[in-house]
C-alpha positions as CSV (number, residue, x, y, z in Angstrom):
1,X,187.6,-37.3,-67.7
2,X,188.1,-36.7,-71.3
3,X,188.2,-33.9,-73.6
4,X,190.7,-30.8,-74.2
5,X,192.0,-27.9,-73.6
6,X,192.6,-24.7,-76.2
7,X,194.8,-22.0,-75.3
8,X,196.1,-19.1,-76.7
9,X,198.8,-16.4,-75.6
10,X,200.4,-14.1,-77.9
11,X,204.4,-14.4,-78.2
12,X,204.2,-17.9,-76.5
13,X,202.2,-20.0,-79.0
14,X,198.7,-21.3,-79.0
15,X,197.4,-25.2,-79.1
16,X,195.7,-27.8,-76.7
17,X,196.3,-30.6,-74.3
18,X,194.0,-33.7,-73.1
19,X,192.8,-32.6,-70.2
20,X,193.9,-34.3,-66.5
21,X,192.3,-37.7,-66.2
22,X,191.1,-36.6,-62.3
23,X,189.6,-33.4,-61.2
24,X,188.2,-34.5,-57.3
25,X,184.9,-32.7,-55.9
26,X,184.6,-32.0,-52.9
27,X,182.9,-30.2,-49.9
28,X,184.9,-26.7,-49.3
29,X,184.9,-24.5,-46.2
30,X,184.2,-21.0,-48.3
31,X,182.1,-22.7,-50.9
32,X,179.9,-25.2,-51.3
33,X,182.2,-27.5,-53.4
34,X,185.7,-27.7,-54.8
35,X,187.6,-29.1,-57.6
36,X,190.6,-30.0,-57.3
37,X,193.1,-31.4,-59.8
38,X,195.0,-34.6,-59.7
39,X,198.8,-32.8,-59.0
40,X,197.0,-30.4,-56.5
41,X,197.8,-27.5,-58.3
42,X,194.1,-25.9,-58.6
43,X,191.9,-25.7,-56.0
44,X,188.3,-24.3,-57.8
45,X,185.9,-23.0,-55.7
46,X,182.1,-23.3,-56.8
47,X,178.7,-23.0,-56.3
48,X,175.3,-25.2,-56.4
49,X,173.3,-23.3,-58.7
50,X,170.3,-24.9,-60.7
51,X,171.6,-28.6,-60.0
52,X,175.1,-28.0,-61.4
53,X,178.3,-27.0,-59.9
54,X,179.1,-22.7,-61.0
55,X,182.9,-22.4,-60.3
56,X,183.1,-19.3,-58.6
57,X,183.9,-15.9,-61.3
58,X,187.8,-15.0,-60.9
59,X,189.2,-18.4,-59.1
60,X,192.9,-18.9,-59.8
61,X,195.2,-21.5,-60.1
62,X,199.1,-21.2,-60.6
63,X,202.3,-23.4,-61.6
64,X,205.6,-23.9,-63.0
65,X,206.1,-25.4,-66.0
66,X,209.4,-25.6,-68.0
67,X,210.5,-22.7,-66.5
68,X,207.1,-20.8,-67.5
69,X,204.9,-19.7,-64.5
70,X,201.1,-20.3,-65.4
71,X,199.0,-18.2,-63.8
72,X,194.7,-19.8,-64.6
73,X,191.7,-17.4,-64.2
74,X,188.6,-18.5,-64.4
75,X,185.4,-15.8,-66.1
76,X,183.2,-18.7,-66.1
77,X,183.0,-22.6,-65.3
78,X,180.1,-24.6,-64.9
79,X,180.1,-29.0,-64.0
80,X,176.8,-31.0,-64.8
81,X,176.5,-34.0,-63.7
82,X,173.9,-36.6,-65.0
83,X,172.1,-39.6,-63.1
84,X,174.0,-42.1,-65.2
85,X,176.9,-41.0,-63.1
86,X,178.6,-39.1,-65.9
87,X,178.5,-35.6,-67.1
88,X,180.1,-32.4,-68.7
89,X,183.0,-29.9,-67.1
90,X,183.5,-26.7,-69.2
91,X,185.2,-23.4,-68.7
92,X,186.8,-20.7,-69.9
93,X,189.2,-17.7,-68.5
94,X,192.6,-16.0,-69.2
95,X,195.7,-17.4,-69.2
96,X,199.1,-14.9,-68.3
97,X,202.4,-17.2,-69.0
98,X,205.2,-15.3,-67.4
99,X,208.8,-16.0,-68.3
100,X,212.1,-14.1,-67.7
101,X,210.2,-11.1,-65.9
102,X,208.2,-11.2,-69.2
103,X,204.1,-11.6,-68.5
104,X,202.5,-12.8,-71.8
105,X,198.3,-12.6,-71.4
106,X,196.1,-14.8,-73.3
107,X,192.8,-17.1,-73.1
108,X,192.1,-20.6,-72.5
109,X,188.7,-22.7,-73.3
110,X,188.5,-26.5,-71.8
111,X,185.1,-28.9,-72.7
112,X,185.2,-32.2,-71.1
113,X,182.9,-35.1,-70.1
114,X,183.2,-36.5,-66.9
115,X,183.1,-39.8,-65.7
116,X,182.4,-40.9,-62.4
117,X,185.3,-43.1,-60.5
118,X,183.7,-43.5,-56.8
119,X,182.1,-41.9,-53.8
């Protein structure tokens, strides 16, 4: 997978990151998919609507990072997959950074293309 992530949360900073090379998809119990990241951090439930995956509105994710709890919600996501075997995986949501008992809210925006690795 390739592309980036933009974030921005006020007092904290603002900026982006490559996205993680591996996001796995897979059957879930509660949904119909989910994504999951390589470190196994998120766990993204979502939907088949119209051919494409719909990560379910209000999913969350959370971890530590330099002393800095993350805490992900999604508003929307959406992963389209193409019969060359590649494809697009975009969403958006809030961001809350929380440090020293201090929560900081903000926004992040990630557009990637998707390769695919196996079955």
């Amino acid at each position: 997978m390739e592309g980036r992530t933009h974030y921005s949360i006020p007092g904290v900073g603002s900026g982006s990151f490559p996205v993680p090379h591996t996001f796995r998809i897979a059957e879930g119990t509660t949904s119909d998919f989910v994504l999951t990241d390589e470190e196994g951090r998120c766990f993204l439930p979502a939907r088949l609507e119209d051919e494409a995956l719909s990560l379910v509105r209000g999913a969350s994710c959370g971890w530590n990072e330099n002393g800095v709890h993350f805490l992900l919600t999604l508003t929307h996501g959406r992963v389209e997959l193409s019969e060359e075997g590649g494809g697009r995986f975009d969403m958006a949501g809030s961001v809350t950074a929380t440090a020293r008992g201090v929560m900081s809210p903000g926004s992040f925006l990630q557009n990637a293309t998707l390769t695919r690795l196996g079955d």
